[in-house]
C-alpha positions in Angstrom: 133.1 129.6 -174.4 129.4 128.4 -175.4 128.5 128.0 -178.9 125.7 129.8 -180.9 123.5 129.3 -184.1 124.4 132.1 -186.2 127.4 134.6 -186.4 127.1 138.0 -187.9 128.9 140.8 -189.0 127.6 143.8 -189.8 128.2 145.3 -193.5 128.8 148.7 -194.7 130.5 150.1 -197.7 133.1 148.6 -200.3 131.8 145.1 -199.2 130.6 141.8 -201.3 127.6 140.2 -200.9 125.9 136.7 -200.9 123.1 136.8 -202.7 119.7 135.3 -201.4 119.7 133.4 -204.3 122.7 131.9 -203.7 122.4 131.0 -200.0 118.7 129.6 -200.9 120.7 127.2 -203.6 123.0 125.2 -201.7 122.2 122.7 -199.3 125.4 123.9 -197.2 125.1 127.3 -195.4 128.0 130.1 -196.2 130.0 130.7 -193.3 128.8 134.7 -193.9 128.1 137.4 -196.6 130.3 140.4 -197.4 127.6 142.7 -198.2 128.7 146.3 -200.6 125.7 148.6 -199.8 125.8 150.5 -196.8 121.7 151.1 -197.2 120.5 147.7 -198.1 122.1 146.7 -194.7 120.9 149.7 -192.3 119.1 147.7 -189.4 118.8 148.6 -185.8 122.3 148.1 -185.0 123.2 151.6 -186.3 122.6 153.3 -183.6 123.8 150.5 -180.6 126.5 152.0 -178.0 129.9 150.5 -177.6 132.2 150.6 -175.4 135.9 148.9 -175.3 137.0 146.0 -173.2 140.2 144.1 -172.7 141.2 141.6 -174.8 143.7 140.7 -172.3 146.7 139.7 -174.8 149.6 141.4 -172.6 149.7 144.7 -175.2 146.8 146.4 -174.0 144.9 146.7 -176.9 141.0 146.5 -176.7 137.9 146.0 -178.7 134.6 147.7 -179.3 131.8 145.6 -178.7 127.7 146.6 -178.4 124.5 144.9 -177.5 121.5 146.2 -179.3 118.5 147.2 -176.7 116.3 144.2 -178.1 119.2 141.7 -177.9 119.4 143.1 -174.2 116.4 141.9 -173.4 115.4 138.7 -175.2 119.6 137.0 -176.0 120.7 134.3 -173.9 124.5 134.8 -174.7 125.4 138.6 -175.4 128.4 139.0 -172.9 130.8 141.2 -174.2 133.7 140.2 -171.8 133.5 136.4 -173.2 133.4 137.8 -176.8 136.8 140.6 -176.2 138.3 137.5 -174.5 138.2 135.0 -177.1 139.1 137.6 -179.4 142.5 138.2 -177.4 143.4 134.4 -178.1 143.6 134.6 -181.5 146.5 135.3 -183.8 146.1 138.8 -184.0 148.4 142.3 -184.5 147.6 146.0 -183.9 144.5 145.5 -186.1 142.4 144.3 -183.3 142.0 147.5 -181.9 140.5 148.5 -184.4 137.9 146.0 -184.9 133.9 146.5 -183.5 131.5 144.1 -182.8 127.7 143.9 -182.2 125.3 141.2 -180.9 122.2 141.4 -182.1 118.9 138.9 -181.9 118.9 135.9 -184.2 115.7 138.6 -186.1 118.4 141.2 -186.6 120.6 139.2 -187.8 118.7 138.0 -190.7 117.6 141.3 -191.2 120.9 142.6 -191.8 122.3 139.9 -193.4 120.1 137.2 -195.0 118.6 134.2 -193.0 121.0 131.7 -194.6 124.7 132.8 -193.7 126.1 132.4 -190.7 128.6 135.5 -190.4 128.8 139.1 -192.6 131.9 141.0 -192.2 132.1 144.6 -193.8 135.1 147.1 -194.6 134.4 149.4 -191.9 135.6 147.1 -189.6 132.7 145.6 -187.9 131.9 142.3 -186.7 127.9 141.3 -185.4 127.4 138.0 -183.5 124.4 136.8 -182.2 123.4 137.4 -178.4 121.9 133.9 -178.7 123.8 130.4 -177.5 122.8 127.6 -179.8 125.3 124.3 -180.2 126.3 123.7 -183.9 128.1 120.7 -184.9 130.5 120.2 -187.4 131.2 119.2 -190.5 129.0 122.1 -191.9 128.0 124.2 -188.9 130.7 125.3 -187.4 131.2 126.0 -183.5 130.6 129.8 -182.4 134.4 130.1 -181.9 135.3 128.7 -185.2 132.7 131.2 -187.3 134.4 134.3 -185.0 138.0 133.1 -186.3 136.8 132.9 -189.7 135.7 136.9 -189.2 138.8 137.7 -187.6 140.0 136.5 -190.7 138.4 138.6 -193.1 139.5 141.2 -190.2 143.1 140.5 -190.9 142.5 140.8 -195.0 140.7 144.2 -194.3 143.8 145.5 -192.2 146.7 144.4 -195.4 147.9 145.3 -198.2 149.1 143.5 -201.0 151.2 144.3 -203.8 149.4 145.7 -206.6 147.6 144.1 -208.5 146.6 141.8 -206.6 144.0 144.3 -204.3 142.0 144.3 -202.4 143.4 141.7 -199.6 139.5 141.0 -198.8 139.0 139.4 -202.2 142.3 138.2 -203.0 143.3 137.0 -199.4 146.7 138.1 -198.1 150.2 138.0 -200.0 152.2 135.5 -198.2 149.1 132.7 -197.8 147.9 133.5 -201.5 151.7 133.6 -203.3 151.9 130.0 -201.3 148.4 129.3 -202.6 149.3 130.3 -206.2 146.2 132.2 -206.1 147.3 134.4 -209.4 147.6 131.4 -211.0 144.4 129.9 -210.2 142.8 133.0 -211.6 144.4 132.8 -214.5 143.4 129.7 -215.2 139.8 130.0 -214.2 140.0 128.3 -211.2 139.6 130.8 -208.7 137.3 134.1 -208.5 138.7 136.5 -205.9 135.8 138.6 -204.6 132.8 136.2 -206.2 130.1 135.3 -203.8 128.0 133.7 -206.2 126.0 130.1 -206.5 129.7 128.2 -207.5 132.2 131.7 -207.2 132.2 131.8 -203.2 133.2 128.7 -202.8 136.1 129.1 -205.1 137.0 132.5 -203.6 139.9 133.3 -202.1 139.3 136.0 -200.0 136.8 133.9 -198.1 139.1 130.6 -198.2 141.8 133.0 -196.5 139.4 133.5 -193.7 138.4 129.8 -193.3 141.8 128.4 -193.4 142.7 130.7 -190.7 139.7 129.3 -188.7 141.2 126.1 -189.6 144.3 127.0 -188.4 143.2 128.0 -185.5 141.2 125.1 -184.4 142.4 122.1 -186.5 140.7 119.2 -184.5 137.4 120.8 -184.7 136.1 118.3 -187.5 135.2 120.8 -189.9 134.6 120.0 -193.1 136.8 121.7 -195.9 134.0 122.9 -198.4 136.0 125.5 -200.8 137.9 124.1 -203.4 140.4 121.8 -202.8 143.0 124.5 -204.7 143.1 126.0 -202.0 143.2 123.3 -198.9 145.3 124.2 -196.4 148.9 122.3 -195.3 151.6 123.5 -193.1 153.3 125.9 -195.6 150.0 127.4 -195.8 149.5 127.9 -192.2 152.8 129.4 -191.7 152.3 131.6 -194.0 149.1 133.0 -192.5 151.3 133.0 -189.4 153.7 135.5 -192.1 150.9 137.7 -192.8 149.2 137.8 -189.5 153.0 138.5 -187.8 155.1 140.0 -190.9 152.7 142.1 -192.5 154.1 142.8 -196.2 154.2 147.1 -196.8 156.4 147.6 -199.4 158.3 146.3 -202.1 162.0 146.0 -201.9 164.7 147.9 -204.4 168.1 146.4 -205.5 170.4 148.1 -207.4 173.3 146.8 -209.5 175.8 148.6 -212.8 176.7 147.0 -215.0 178.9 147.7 -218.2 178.5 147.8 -221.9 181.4 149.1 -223.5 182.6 148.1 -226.9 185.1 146.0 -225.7 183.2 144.2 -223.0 179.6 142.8 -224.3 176.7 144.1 -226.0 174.4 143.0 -223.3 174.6 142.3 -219.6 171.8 140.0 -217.6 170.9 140.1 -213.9 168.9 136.9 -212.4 167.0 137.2 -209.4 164.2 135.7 -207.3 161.2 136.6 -205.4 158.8 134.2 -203.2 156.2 136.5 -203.8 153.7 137.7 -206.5 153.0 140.9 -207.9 154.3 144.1 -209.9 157.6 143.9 -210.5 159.4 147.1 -211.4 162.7 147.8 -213.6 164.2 150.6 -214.6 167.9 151.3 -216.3 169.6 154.4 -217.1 172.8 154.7 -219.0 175.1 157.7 -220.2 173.4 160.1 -222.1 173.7 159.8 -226.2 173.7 155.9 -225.2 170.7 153.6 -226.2 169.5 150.4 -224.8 166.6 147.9 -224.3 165.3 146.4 -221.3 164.5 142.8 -221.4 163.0 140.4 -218.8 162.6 136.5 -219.5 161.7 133.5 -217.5 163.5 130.7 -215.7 162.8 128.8 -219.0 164.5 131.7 -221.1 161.3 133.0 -222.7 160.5 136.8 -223.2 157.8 137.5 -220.9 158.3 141.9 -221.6 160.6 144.3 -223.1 160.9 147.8 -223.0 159.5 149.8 -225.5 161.7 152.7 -225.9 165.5 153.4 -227.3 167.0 155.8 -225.4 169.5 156.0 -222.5 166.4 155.7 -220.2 164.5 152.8 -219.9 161.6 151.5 -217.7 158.9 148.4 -217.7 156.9 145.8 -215.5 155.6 142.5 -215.2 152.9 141.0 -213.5 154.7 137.9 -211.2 152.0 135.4 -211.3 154.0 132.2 -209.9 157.0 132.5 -211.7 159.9 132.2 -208.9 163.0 133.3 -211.1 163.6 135.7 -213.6 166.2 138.1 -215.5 166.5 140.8 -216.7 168.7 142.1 -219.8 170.3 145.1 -220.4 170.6 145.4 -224.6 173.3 148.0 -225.9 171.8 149.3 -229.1 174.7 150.8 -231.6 178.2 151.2 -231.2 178.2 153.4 -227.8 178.3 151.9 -224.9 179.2 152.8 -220.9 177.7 151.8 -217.6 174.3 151.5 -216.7 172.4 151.7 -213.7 170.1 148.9 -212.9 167.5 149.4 -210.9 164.8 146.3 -210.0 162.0 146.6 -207.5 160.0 143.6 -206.5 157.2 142.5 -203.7 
């Protein structure tokens, strides 16, 4: 597939943007912008026809792909069939169907997006390449193909969900890679900015380093230079778990339950471990006899309180924000002399 210069998606709402300032900055051009207003990206690719063509991956499924008129005329590269195919190639799902893409003129795309990114992606699902064939080298200017994977990327973030609160998947990148990536951590600790694009921030955000370890995944002999933080550097348990989220998609969390007993003559208080490989909300909720009273408690592998329930009735309820931790329990406090069964409810990612 020949290479080209620039790669381009198109932005409209709920998006985040490189700033001009930024791109103008750094020596090293940003693989693309994620731009948030719809009207400060209008351009002449609004009103471009599509149709759908093949992406030839054995399901069926197809893409939507336009030329502009001027691109038409003037580009050098803007075959729809080569663009659909290479799309089919890549690790994909369901989601490519619904993904659109636009060739424009090497003009259009700087008007749309800035003249010093190589790629925009936006949340309604559109993609723009140039029309034009131009051979970048690595380490900083990636081939055609390898700017593409690293939209399909950001495709693949726009097209999960993640446990709350770790939303949206386009800033955050998706839950199995970023749990593996300690992502939550990194935040935390002022490491990581999910959703900057900034001078320092994009390079240290992890919805774009989704998207380029993905590309990296997908072509790992391409010599292309790792330029986010090293945090986030992909190995092989990161790449299998892009593999999870491309393959496995996460949708819901999961619900055990368990009863336990807390009877005079047994013990005050009853504890339930368990573990999850994931981060986000986790949910817990107990209910006992009425005219019985209890507490919730949850601590960490270490045997620190982390949260406790706040009430004192029969019925009680909290959550906690997993942000690395691996193993927990949960307690079940009998407050005053009557006791009986409770049920135990936990709900995790």
């Amino acid at each position: 597939m020949n290479r080209i210069y620039s790669v381009v998606l198109a932005a409209a709402a709920a998006c985040i943007c490189v700033g001009s300032s930024s791109a103008s900055a750094s020596p090293i051009p940003v693989r693309d912008t994620i731009l948030r207003d719809r009207d400060a990206t209008a351009s002449a690719f609004d009103s471009i026809p599509t149709q759908r063509y093949a992406v030839h991956d054995g399901a069926g499924r197809t893409v939507e792909i336009g030329v502009s008129v001027a691109c038409q005329v003037t580009c050098t590269d803007a075959n729809p069939t080569d663009i659909s195919n290479f799309l089919g190639t890549l690790p994909h799902g369901s989601e490519i169907s619904t993904l659109e893409v636009q060739m424009l003129t090497p003009a259009e795309l700087t008007d749309s997006c800035g003249a010093n990114a190589l790629a925009c992606y936006s949340s309604n699902r559109t993609m723009i390449i140039s029309g034009d064939d131009a051979v970048n080298d690595p380490p900083y200017n990636p081939s055609r193909e390898y700017v593409v994977a690293h939209e399909y990327g950001h495709h693949i973030e726009r097209s999960r969900s993640n446990p709350t609160p770790l939303n949206p998947a386009l800033s955050w990148g998706i839950i199995h890679w970023m749990s593996e990536e300690q992502v939550c951590r990194g935040q935390r600790q002022g490491d990581l900015f999910p959703g900057s694009e900034g001078d320092t921030g994009y390079w240290k955000n992890p919805g774009e380093a989704f998207a380029e370890a993905y590309a990296e995944m997908v072509f790992p002999t391409d010599g292309v230079r790792w330029l986010w933080t090293s945090y986030l550097e992909p190995d092989a348990a990161a790449f299998a778990a892009i593999q999870e989220d491309v393959y496995s998609p996460w949708k819901q969390r999961s619900t055990s339950v368990a009863r336990v007993s807390l009877s005079r003559q047994t013990s005050r208080s009853k504890s339930i471990s368990f573990q999850t490989h994931l981060d986000g909300d986790v949910s817990i909720t107990a209910r006992g006899k009425p005219g019985t009273r209890i507490r919730l408690l949850l601590r960490d592998s270490s045997g620190s309180l982390v949260r406790s329930s706040s009430g004192r009735d029969n019925r009680q309820a909290m959550s906690f924000p997993i942000c690395g931790q691996r193993k927990l329990r949960t307690v079940v406090r009998r407050i005053g002399r009557r006791g009986g069964p409770v049920r135990l409810a936990i709900s995790r990612p």
